[in-house]
Residue, then its C-alpha position, 0 to 999 in steps of 0.5 A: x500500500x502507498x501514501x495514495x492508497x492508505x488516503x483513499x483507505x481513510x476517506x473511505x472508512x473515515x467517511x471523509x474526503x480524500x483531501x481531509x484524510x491527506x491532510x489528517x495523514x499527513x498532519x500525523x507524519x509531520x507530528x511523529x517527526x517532529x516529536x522524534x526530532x525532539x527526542x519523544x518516543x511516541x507511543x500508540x497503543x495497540x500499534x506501536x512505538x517510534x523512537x530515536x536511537x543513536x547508531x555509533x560509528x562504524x566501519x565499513x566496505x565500498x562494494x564496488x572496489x572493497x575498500x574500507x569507508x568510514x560511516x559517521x555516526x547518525x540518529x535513526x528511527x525505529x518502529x516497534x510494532x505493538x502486540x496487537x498489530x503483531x497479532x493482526x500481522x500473524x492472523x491470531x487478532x480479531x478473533x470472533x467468540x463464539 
């Protein structure tokens, strides 16, 4: 699924337009970016955590010619799903009682 996609699977179950779910998504990304920018975890219950970790520096090889290269050290972000998107991932969510 794209951008375009997940618009369209918003304002669809969102019962809104596309250009309201466009900017509620896009509101959303801006608002997780800027709080990792800084430095908050943000948490979403039932989906997942994003955070910031700090990667070190590092050595590594240019593919092309095997020389060694440098890699700065760098922020990065991570996503760690929550149990219920994990349990939906595996097909284990959303389960009927009988």
């Amino acid at each position: 699924m794209n951008k375009a996609e997940l618009i369209a699977a918003i304002a669809e179950k969102a019962d809104i337009n596309k250009s309201k779910a466009a900017a509620a998504l896009d509101t959303m990304i801006a608002s997780v970016g800027g709080a990792l920018r800084a430095g908050d975890k943000v948490t979403l219950v039932g989906f997942g955590t994003f955070s910031v970790v700090a990667r070190g520096p590092r050595t590594g090889r240019n593919p092309r010619d095997g020389q060694k290269i440098k890699i700065a050290a760098k922020k990065v972000a991570k996503f760690k799903p929550g149990k219920k998107l994990a349990d939906d991932v595996n097909g284990k969510g959303a389960k009927k009682k009988k």
